[in-house]
Structure formats: structure tokens, C-alpha cells
N, C-alpha and C positions, 0 to 999 in steps of 0.2 A: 841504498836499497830503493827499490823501485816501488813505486804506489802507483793501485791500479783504481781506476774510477771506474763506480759504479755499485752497486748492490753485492749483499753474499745471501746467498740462497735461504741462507735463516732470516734475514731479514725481511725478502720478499716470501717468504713462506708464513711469517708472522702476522706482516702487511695485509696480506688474503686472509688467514684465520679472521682479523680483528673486522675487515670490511663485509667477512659471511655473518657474523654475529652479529651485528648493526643491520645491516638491509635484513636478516630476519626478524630481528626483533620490531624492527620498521613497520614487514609487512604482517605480523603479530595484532599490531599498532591496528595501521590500515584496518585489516577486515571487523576489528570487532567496534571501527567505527562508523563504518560503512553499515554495520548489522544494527547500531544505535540510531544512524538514522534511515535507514528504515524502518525501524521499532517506530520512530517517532513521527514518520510520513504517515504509517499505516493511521496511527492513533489520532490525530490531524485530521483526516480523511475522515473516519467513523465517526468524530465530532461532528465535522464541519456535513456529513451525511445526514445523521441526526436533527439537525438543526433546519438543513433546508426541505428535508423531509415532512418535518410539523409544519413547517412555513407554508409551503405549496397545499399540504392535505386541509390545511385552515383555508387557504385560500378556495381549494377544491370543492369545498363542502359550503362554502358560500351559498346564498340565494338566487343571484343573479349571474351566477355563471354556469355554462355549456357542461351539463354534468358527464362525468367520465373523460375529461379531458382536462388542458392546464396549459398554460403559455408559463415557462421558468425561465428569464433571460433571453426572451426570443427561440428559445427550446420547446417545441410540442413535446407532452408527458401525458400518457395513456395511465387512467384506472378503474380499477374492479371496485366497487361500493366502497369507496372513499378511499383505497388504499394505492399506494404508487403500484404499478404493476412492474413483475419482478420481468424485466426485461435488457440484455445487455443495451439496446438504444436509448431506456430509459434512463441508465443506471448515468451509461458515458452523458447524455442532456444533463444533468441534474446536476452532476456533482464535474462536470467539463473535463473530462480526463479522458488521456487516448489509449487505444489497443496497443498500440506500442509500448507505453509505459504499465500498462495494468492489463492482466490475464482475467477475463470477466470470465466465469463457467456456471453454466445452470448447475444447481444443486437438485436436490430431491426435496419434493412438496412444496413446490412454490416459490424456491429460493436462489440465490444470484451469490456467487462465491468472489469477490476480486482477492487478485493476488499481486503484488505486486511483481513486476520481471524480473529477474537476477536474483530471486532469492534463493535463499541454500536449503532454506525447511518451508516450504509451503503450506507443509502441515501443518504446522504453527503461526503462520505467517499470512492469513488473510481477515478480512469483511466480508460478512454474512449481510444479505437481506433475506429476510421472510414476508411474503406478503401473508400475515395472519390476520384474518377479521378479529374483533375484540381484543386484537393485544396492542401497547401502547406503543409510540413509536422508540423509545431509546430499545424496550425489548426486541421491537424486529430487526435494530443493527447492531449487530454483535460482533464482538471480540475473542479470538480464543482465551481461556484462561491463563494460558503461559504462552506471552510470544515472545518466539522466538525467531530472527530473520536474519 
């Protein structure tokens, strides 16, 4: 009898099933890691906002400095009676981040929305500033309640 080399059709039929079920479960994998970390860029960022935000307004409100203005890292930063002023120039000096990676949009009343790029839910998925006279600064950089990216 004669023996033929090569595959039977069930086997490369099987072959494919098992490798569609792997690479999806793969990219399953992939995006809800990708969504982890940008969960965790965003949360990173509104820290690290926070933080240079008091820095700078301490600095700001000093004695001996040029009032309504600020040197951050060799970064000029504009403000309104002591507050960063909500602007996308101010936002990208402050916190050094580019239009390519972050979607800045003026909000309504004073406010500055970053989003990061690529993301699947925006709505869920940025940093707020508010420039609000008498409110402290972790309240004017805000987080949604549920993010999701």
C-alpha cells in the first residue's frame, strides 16, 4: 500500500480551529491590558498634576515673585489670582506632555479635559482641571468616578 505525505483535511481543519481560539483569546488578553494601563497612565498623570500644581501655586503666591506668572522647569505658566490658568499651553508646560499623546479640550467654566489618545471610552477616560477660586487643589484635578479606558 501506498502512503501519502502530508496533512488530512481534519487535521488542518483542527489545526486552524485551535490557532483561532489562541490568537483570540490572545487579543482578549491584549486589550484589557492595554485598558489597565491606561487606567493607570491616566491616574499617574492626575497625581503627578496635583502635586506640581500646589508646588508651582506655593511658589506663585510667594512675595518676591512676578505675580500672575511662574517659571515650572524653564516652562512660562500663566495665572488668574493664584490659580494655574486653565489653558491647553499651560496644561502641556506643567505636566510636559504632547498633543500627540493627550487630547487637551476646553470644558465648560473654566475647565481643561485631557484624554488620553486611543482610548475606547473617553467618557470615562480623562483629567479634569477647574480653575475655581477657593477650592483646593486635589479638588480642581479630578477623576471620573468609574474609569474606564
Amino acid at each position: 500500500m501506498r502512503r501519502h505525505k502530508g496533512f488530512t483535511l481534519l487535521e488542518l481543519t483542527t489545526c486552524i480551529i485551535i490557532a483561532s481560539v489562541l490568537a483570540a483569546s490572545g487579543s482578549f488578553y491584549f486589550k484589557g491590558a492595554l485598558g489597565n494601563a491606561r487606567k493607570a497612565l491616566l491616574q499617574d498623570t492626575a497625581h503627578t498634576f496635583k502635586q506640581d500644581l500646589a508646588l508651582i501655586e506655593l511658589l506663585e503666591s510667594s512675595d518676591h515673585r512676578q505675580p500672575n506668572s511662574a517659571v515650572f522647569d524653564e516652562h512660562p505658566l500663566k495665572f488668574t489670582h493664584h490659580r494655574l490658568q486653565s489653558s491647553s499651553t499651560n496644561i502641556q508646560n506643567l505636566l510636559e506632555i504632547s498633543p500627540q499623546d493627550w487630547n487637551i479640550q476646553p470644558g465648560a467654566d473654566h475647565s481643561i479635559l485631557l484624554t488620553p489618545r486611543g482610548t475606547s471610552h473617553p467618557e470615562s477616560c480623562y483629567i479634569k482641571y477647574a480653575e475655581i477660586p477657593g477650592k483646593t487643589t486635589h479638588s480642581r484635578v479630578q477623576l471620573p468616578a468609574s474609569i474606564r479606558c
